[in-house]
C-alpha positions as CSV (number, residue, x, y, z in Angstrom):
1,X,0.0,0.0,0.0
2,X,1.0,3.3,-0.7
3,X,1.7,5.8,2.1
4,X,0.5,8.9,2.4
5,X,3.5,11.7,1.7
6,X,4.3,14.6,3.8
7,X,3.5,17.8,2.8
8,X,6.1,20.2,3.1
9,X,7.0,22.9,5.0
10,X,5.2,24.7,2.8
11,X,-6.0,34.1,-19.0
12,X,-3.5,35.9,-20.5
13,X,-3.1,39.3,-21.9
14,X,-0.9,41.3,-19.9
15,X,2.5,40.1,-18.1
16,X,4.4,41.9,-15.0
17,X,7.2,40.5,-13.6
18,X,8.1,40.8,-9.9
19,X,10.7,38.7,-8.9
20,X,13.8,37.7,-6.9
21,X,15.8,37.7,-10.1
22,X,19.3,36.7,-8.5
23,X,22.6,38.5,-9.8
24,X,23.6,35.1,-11.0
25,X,21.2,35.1,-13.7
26,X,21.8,38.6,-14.3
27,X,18.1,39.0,-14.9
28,X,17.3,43.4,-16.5
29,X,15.2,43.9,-18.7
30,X,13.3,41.5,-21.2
31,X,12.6,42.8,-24.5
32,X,8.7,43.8,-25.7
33,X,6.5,40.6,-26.0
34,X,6.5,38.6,-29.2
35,X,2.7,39.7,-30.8
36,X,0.5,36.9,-30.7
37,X,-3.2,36.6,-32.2
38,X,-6.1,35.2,-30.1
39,X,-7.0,32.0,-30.0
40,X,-10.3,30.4,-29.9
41,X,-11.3,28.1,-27.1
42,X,-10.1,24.5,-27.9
43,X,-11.5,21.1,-27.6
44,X,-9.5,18.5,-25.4
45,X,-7.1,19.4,-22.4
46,X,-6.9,22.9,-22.9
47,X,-11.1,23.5,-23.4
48,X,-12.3,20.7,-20.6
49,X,-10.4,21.7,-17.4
50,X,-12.1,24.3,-14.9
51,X,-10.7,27.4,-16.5
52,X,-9.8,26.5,-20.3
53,X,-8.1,28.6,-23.2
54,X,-8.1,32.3,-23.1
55,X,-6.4,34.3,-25.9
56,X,-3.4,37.3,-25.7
57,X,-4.5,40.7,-27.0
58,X,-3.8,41.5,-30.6
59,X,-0.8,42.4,-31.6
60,X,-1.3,46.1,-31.8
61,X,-2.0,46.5,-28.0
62,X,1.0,44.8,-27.1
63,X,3.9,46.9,-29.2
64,X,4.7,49.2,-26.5
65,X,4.8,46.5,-24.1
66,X,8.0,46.0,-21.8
67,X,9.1,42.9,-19.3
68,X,11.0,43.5,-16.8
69,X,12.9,41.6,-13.9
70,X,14.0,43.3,-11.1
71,X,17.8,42.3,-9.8
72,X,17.1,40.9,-6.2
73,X,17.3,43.0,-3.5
74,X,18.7,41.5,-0.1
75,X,17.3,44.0,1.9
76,X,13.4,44.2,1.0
77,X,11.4,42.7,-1.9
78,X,11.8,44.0,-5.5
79,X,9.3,46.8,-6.3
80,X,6.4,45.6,-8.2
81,X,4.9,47.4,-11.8
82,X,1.9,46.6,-13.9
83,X,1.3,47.2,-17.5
84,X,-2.0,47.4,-19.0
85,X,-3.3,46.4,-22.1
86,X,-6.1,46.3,-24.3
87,X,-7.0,42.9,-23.9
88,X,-9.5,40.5,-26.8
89,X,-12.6,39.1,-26.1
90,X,-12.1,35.0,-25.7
91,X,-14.5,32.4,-25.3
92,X,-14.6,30.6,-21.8
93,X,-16.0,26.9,-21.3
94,X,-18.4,26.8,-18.8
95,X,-17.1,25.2,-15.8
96,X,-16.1,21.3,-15.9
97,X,-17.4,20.2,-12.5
98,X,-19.7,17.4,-11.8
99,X,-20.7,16.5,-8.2
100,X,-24.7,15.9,-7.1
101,X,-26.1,18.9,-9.0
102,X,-23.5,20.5,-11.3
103,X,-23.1,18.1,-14.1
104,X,-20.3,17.0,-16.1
105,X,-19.3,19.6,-19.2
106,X,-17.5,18.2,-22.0
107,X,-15.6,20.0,-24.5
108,X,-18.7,20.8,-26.9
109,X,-19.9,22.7,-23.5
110,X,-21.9,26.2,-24.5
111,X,-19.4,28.9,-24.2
112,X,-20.1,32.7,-23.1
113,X,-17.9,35.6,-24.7
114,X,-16.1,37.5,-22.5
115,X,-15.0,41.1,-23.9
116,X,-14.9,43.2,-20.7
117,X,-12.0,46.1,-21.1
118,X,-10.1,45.6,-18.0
119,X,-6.9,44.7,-18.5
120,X,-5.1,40.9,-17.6
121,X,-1.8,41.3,-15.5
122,X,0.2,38.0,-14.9
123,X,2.9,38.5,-12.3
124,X,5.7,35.7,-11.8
125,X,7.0,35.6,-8.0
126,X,9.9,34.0,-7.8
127,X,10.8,33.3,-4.1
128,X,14.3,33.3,-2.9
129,X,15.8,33.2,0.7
130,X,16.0,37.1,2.3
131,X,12.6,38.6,1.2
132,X,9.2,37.9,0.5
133,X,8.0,39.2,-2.9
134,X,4.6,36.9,-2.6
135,X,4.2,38.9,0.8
136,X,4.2,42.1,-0.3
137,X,2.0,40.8,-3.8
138,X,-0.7,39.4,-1.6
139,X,-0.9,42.3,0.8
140,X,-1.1,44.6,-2.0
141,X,-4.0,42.6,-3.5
142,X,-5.7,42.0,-0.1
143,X,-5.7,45.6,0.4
144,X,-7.1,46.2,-2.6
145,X,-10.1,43.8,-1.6
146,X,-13.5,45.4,-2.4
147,X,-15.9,42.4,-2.1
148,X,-14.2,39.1,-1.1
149,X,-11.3,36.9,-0.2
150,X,-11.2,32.9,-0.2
151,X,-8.0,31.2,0.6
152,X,-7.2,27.5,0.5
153,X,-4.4,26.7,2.6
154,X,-2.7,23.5,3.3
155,X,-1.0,25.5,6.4
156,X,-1.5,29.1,8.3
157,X,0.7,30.2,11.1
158,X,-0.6,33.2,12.4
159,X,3.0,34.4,14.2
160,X,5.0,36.6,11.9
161,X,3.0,36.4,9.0
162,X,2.3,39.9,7.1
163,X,0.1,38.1,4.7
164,X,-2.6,37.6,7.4
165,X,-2.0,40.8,8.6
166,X,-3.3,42.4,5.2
167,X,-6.3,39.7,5.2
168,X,-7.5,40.9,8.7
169,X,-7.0,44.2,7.9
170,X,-9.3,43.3,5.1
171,X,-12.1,41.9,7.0
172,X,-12.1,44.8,9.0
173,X,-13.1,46.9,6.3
174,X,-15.9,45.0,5.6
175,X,-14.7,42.4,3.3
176,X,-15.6,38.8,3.2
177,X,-13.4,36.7,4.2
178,X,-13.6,32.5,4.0
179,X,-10.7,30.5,4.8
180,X,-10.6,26.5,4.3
181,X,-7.4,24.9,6.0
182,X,-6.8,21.7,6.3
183,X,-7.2,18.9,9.1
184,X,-4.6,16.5,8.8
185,X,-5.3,12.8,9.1
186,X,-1.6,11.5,9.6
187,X,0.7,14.4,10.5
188,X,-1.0,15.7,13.6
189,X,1.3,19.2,14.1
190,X,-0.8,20.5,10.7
191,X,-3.6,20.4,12.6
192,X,-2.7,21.6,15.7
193,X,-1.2,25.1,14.2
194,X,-4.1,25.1,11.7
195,X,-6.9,24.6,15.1
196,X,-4.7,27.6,16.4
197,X,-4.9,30.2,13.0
198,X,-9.0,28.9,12.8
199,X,-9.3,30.0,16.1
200,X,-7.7,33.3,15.4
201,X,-9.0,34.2,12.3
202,X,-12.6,33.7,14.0
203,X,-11.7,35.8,16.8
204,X,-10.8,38.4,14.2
205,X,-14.5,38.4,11.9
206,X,-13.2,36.1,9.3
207,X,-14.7,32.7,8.4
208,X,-12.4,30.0,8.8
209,X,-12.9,26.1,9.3
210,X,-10.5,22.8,9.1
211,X,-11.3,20.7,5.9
212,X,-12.4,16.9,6.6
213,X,-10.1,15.0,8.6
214,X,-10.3,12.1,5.4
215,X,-9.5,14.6,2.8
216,X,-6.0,16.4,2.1
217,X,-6.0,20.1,1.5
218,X,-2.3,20.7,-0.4
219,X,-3.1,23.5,-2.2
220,X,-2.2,27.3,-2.1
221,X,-4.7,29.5,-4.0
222,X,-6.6,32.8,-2.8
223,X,-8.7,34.6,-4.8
224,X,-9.7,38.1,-4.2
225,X,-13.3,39.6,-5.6
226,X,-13.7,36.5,-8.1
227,X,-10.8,39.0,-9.8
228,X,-7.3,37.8,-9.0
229,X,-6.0,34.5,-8.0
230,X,-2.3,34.0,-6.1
231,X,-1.4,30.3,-6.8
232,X,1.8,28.1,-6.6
233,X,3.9,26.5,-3.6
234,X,3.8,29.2,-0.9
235,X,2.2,28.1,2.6
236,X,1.8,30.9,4.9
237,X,3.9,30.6,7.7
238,X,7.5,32.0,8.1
239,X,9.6,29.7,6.8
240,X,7.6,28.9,3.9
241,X,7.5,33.1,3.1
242,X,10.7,34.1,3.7
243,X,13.7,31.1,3.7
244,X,12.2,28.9,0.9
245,X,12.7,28.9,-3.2
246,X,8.5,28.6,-4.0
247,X,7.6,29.6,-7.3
248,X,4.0,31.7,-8.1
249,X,1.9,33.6,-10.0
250,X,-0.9,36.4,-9.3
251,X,-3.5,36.5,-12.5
252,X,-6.0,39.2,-12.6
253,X,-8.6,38.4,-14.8
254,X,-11.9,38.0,-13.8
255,X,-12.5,34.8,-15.5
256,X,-10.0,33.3,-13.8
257,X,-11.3,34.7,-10.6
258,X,-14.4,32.8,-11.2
259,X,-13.0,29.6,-12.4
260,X,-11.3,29.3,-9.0
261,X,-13.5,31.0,-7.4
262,X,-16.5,27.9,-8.2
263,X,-14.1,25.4,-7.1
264,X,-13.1,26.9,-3.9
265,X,-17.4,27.1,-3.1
266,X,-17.7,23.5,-3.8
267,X,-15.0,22.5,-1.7
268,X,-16.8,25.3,1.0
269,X,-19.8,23.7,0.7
270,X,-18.5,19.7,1.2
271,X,-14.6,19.4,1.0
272,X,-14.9,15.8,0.6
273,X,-17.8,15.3,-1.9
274,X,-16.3,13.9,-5.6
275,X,-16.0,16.8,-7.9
276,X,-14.8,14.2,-10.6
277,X,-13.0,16.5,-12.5
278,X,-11.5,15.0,-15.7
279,X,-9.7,15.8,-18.8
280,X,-11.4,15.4,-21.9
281,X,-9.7,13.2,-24.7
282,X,-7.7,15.7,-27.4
283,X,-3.6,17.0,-27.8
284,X,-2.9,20.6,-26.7
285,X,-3.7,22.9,-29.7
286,X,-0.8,23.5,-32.1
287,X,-0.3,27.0,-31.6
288,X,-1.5,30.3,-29.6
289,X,-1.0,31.1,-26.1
290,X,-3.5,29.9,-23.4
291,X,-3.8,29.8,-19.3
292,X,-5.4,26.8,-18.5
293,X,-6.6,26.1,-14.6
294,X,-5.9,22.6,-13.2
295,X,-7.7,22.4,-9.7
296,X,-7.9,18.7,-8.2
297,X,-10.2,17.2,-5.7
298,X,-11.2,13.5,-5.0
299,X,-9.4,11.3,-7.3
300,X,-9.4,13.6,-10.1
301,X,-5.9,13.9,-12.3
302,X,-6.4,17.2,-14.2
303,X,-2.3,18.4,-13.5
304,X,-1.1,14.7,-13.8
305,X,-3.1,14.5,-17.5
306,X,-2.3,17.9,-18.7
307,X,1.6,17.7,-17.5
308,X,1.9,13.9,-19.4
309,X,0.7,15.6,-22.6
310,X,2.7,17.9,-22.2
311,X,5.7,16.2,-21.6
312,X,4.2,14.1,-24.9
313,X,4.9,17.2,-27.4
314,X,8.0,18.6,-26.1
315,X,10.2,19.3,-28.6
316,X,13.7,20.7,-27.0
317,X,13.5,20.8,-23.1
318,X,12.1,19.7,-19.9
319,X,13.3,22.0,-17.2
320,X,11.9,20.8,-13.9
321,X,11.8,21.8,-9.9
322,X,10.5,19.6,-7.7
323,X,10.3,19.3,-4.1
324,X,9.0,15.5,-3.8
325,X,9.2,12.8,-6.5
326,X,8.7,9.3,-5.4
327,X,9.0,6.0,-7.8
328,X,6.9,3.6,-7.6
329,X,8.1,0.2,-9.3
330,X,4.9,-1.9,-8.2
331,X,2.5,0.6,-9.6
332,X,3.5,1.1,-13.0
333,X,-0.1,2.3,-14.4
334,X,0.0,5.0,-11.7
335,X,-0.5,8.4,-12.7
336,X,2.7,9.4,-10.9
337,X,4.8,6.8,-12.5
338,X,3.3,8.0,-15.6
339,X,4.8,11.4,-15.4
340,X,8.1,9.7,-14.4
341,X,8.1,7.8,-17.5
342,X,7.4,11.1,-19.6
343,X,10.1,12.7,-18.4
344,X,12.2,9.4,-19.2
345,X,10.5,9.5,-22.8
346,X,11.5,13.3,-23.5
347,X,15.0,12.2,-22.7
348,X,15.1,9.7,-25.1
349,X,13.8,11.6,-27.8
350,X,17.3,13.6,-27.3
351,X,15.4,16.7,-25.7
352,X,17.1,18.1,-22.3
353,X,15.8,17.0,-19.4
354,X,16.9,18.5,-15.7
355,X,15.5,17.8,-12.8
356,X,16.0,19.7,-9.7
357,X,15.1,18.4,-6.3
358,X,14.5,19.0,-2.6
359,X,17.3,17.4,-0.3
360,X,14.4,17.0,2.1
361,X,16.9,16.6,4.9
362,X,14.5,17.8,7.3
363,X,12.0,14.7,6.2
364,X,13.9,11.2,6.2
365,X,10.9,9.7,4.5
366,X,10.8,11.9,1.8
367,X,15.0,12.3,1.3
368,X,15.2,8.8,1.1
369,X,12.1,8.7,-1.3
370,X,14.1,11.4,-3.2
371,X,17.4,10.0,-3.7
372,X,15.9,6.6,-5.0
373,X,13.9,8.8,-7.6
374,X,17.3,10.6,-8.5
375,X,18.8,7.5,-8.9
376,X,16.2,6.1,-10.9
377,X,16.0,9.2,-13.4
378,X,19.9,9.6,-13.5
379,X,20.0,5.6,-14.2
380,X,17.5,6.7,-17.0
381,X,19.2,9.0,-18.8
382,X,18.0,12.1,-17.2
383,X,20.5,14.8,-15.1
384,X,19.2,15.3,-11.7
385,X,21.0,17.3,-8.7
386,X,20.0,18.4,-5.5
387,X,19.7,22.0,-3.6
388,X,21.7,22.4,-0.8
389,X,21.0,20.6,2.3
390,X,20.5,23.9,4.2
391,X,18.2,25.2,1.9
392,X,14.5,24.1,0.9
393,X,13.5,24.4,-2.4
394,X,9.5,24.1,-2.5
395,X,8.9,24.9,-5.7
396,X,6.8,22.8,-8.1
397,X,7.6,24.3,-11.5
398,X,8.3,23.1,-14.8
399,X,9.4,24.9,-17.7
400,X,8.6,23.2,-21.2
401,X,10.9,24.0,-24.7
402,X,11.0,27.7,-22.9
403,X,8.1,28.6,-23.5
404,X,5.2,27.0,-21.3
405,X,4.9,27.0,-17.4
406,X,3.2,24.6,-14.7
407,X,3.4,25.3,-11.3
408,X,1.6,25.2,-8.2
409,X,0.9,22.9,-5.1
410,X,1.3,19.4,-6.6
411,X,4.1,16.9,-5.8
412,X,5.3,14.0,-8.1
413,X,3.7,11.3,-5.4
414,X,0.6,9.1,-5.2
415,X,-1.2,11.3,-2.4
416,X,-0.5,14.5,-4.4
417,X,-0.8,13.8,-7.8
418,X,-4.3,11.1,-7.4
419,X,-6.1,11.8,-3.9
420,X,-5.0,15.7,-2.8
421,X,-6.9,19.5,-3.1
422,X,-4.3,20.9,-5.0
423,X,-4.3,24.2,-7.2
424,X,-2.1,24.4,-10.5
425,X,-1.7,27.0,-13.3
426,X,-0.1,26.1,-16.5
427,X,1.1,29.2,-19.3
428,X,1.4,27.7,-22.5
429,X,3.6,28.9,-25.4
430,X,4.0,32.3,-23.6
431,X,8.0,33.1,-24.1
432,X,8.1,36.1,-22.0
433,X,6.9,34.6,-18.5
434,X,8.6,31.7,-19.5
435,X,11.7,33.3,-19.3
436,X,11.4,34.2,-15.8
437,X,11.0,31.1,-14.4
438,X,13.3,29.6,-16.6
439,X,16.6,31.9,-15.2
440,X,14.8,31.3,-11.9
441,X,15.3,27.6,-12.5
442,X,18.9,27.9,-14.2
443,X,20.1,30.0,-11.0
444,X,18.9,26.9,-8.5
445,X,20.6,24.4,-11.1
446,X,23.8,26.1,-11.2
447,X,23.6,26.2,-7.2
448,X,22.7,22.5,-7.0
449,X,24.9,19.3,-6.7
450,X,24.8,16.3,-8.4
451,X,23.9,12.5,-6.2
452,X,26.6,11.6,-3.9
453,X,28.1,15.6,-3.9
């Protein structure tokens, strides 16, 4: 039997970079985004998961456009920027949910155009040890807050947090405020800091509860007036804010907003009910950028599907960091060992594959679990090294032929990949966001070691 891992101590229009671009990768400023044309939505992966396809604006809004990456600053977080665009109207499949009255949606759902002005803003946070970018991004969008704020947390500690600072600040002022945290099943210091930050948050006005005791909340999302959504690897708590490598994102786009937003209120509503969530049969389309959402609940598999496709239609590299990957011999027809054997696959078709992961020293499980994957993927053609064994590297982030992002909360195990609440964002074919998280991940690769070092 498989046991269940630890957690760890921890659509697009418009791109701002924030970041803790490190001198090593000598990260100034990017050049103006490559045009691209809208896209309509698309059947299969991209069109069936809760938030499918949207399109970038047309070329003409974007030719003034500039990227930018901040060098990091040691002593505070690098100052954030937005730049707004026009953006074009995109069609959005309506939500792919099914549970006891919200049926299943295929990929010839009815769509509903969506041509509002506002502007979309991506923002990469890249989190490095001596600040706390994410902090001062959340904050920001927290005090922004007009109408409401859901956050699903696998952990909240209330000491030293800023983030929770801005969020009861925000209830103050009259916002709504829900938080979901988890209730651990097998690692029973989770629960006890998360009964502690529920108690708290109550005390302060906001609405907080523990999850069910049989289900595992992993993920990291909040989402402010069905607007913006923060996702990726951060847990709120000190350590996880200001001493580990996570990667994020902050979208602000409405549609993405509600996306999120419907699968946070389901999980509200019944946080163990099946949402059976699936992935429609189909490839990724050919060409055009697209944000695609990939929530997961019950035994649903939306990352673990998209990510294998993925992997599928790589054509030059697989750049990858990963906290916890775990090989499982006696399941080969596991979804985990699926994604194992794509990255395996990508290697053999000649493309670069690099794998970065956690030392995990603080976790003997999962170091030990680590270093037989490393093995494994080494053995299998594949270079792996490890961050140091001071330093905790959270992120789960791949970059694709440069050009296409996945992060979020999901580890390459059984628990996390098949049975978890996890919230994951993948950016496909867009170059310029890319590139941010792709000197993020060259910077913890040239700081890494190979197995045995």
């Amino acid at each position: 039997m498989l046991r269940k891992a630890r957690k760890g101590a921890s659509l697009v229009v418009l791109m701002t970079v924030i970041g803790h671009a490190a001198a090593a990768w000598g990260a100034a400023a990017l050049a103006a985004a490559t045009p691209l044309d809208s896209m309509a939505a698309a059947s299969g992966p991209l069109a069936t998961v809760l938030a499918a396809a949207l399109a970038l604006a047309a070329p003409a809004a974007r030719a003034n456009s500039t990227l930018a990456v901040p060098e990091l600053v040691a002593e505070a977080p690098a100052e954030a920027s937005a730049l707004a665009v026009e953006r074009s109207t995109v069609m959005v499949p309506a939500v792919a949910l099914c549970d006891a009255t919200v049926p299943a949606v295929g990929a010839d759902a009815p769509t509903a155009a969506v041509g509002a002005d506002a502007p979309t803003a991506i923002w990469p946070l890249v989190g490095r040890e001596t600040a706390c970018v994410y902090c001062d991004v959340a904050a920001a969008a927290f005090g922004e807050a007009s109408t409401s704020i859901d956050v699903l947390l696998s952990t909240l500690e209330v000491e030293g947090d800023p983030v929770v600072e801005a969020l009861v600040g925000a209830s103050a002022r009259g916002v709504s405020v829900r938080v979901l945290l988890d209730q651990s099943d097998f690692e029973p210091s989770i629960t006890e800091k998360n009964v502690k930050a529920v108690a708290f948050l109550v005390a302060h006005g906001i609405d907080a509860r523990l999850d069910d005791a049989a289900t595992t909340t992993h993920a990291k999302l909040a989402i402010v007036d069905r607007a913006t959504v923060i996702v990726g690897s951060t847990n709120w708590n000190h350590y996880a804010l200001f001493e580990h490598r996570q990667a994020d994102v902050r979208i602000d786009d409405e549609r993405v907003g509600a996306a999120f937003g419907d699968f946070f209120d389901r999980l509200w509503a019944n946080p163990s009910a099946p949402l059976g969530m699936t992935l429609d049969g189909g490839e990724i389309p050919a060409d055009g950028p697209a944000l695609v959402a990939l929530p997961d609940a019950g035994q649903s598999t939306l990352y673990g599907s998209f990510v294998l496709d993925l992997l599928a239609h790589a054509t030059a590299s697989v750049h990858a960091s990963l906290y916890r990957v775990s090989i499982y011999p006696q399941f080969a027809d596991s979804a985990t060992s699926a994604l194992v054997d794509g990255l395996i696959q990508a290697a053999g078709r000649g493309l670069e594959v690099r794998v970065l992961m956690d030392d995990c020293s603080f976790y003997a499980d999962s170091a030990e679990a680590n270093l037989q994957s490393a093995i494994f993927l080494y053995q299998s053609g594949i270079d792996v090294r490890f961050d140091d064994p001071d330093v905790t590297t959270h992120a789960k982030l791949l970059v694709v032929d440069g050009e296409t992002v996945v992060l979020g909360s999901t580890n390459w195990n059984y628990y996390s990949v098949e049975r978890n609440i996890e919230a994951n964002v993948a950016l496909v074919r867009m170059p310029d966001v890319a590139s941010v998280f792709e000197s993020y991940f060259a910077s913890l690769w040239a700081d890494g070691r190979g197995i045995g070092r």
